[in-house]
C-alpha positions as YAML, in Angstrom:
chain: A
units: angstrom
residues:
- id: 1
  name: UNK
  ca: [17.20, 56.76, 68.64]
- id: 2
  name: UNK
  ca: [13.93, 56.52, 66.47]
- id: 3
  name: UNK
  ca: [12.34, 55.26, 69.41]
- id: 4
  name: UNK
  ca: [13.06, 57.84, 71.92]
- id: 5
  name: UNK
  ca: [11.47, 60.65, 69.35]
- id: 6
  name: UNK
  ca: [8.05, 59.39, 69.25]
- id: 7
  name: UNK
  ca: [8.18, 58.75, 73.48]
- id: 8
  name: UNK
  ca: [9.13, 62.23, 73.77]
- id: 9
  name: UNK
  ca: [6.31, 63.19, 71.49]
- id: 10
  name: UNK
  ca: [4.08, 61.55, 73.64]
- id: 11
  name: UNK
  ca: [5.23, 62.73, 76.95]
- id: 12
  name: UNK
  ca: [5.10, 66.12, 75.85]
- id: 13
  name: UNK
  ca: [1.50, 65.44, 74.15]
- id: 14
  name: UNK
  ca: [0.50, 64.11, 77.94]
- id: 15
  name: UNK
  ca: [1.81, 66.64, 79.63]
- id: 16
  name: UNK
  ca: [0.15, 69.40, 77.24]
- id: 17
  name: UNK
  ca: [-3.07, 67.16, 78.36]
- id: 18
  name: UNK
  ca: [-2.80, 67.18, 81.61]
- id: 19
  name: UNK
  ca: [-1.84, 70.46, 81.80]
- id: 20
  name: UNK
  ca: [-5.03, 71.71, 79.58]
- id: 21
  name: UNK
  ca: [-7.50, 69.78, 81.82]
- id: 22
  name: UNK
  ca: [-5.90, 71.62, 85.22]
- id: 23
  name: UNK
  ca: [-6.94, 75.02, 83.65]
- id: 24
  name: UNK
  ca: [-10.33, 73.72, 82.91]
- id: 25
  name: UNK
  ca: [-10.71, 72.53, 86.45]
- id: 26
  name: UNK
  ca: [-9.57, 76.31, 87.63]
- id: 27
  name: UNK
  ca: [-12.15, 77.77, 85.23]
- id: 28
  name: UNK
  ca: [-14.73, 76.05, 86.77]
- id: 29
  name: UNK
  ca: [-13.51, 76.68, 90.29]
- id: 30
  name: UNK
  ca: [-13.56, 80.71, 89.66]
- id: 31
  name: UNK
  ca: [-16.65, 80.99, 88.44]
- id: 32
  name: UNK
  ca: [-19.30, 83.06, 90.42]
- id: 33
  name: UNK
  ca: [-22.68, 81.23, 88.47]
- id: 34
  name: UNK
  ca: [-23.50, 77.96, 87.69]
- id: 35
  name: UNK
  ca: [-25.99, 76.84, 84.73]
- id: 36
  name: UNK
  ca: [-28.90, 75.33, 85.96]
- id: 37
  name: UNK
  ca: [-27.74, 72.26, 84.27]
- id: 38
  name: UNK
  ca: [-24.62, 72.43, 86.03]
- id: 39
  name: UNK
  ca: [-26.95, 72.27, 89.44]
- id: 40
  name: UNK
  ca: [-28.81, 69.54, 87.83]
- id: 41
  name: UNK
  ca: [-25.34, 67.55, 87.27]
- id: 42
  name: UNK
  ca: [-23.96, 68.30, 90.81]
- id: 43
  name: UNK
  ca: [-26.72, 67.45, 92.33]
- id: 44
  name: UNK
  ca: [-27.30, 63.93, 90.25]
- id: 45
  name: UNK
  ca: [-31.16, 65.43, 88.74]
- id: 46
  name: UNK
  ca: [-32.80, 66.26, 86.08]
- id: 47
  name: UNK
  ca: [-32.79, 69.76, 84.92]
- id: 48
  name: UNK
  ca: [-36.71, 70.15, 85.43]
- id: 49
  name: UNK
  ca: [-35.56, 69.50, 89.59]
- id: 50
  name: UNK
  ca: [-33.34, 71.75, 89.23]
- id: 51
  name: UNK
  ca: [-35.37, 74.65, 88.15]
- id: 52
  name: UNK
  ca: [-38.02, 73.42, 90.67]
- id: 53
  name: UNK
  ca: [-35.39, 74.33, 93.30]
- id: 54
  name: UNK
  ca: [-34.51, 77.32, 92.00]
- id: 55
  name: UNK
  ca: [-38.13, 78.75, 92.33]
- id: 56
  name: UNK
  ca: [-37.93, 77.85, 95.56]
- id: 57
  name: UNK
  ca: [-35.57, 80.35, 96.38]
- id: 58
  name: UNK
  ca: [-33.50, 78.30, 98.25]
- id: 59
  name: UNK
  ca: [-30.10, 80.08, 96.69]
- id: 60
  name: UNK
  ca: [-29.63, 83.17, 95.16]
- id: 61
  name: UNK
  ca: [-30.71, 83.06, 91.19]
- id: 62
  name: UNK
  ca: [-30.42, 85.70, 88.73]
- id: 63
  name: UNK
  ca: [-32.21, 85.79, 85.28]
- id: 64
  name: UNK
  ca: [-30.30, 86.77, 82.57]
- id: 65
  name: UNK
  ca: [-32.55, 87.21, 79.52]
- id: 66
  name: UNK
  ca: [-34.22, 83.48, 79.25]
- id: 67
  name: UNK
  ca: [-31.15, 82.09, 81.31]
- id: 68
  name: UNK
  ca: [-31.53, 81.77, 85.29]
- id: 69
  name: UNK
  ca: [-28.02, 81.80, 86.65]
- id: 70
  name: UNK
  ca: [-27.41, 80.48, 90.41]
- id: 71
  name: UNK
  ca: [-24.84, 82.08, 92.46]
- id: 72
  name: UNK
  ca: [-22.12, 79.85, 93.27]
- id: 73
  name: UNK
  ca: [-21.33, 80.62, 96.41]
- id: 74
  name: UNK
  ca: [-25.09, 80.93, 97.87]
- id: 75
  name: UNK
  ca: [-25.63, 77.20, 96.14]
- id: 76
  name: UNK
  ca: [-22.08, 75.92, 97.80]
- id: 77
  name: UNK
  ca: [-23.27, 77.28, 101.46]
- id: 78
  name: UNK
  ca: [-26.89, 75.61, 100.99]
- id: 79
  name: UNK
  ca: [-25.32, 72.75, 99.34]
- id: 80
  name: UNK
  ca: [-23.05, 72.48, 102.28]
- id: 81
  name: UNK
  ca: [-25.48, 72.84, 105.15]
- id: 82
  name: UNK
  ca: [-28.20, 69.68, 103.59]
- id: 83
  name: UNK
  ca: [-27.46, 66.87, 106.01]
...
């Protein structure tokens, strides 16, 4: 019986896990911005790129004080049309 406590500990502390890094997964998938360094990691460059592209005007950006803040869904649709 002492066995079966701890197990159930852990499936429960799994489970809690698991459950945790779904809702960080839907945070991420409703936002409507993404950090520059968040287009740097998606896109496998370094943030300096990133920026470059972004004065490009390639997506939608918005400045937000000394933040620049890319539209999700503009990014997603050029994202999705590079061949």
């Amino acid at each position: 019986m002492d066995v079966l406590i701890p197990l159930q500990l852990q499936r429960k502390e799994l489970y809690m896990a698991a459950e945790e890094k779904n809702n960080n997964i839907q945070a991420i998938s409703e936002k409507r911005t993404y950090s520059v360094q968040e287009i740097a990691d998606i896109l496998q460059i370094s943030r300096s790129m990133a920026y470059n592209l972004c004065k490009q005007q390639l997506f939608k950006t918005v400045k937000i004080g000394k933040y620049v803040r890319v539209s999700k869904s503009s990014f997603d649709e050029w994202l999705d049309n590079q061949n």
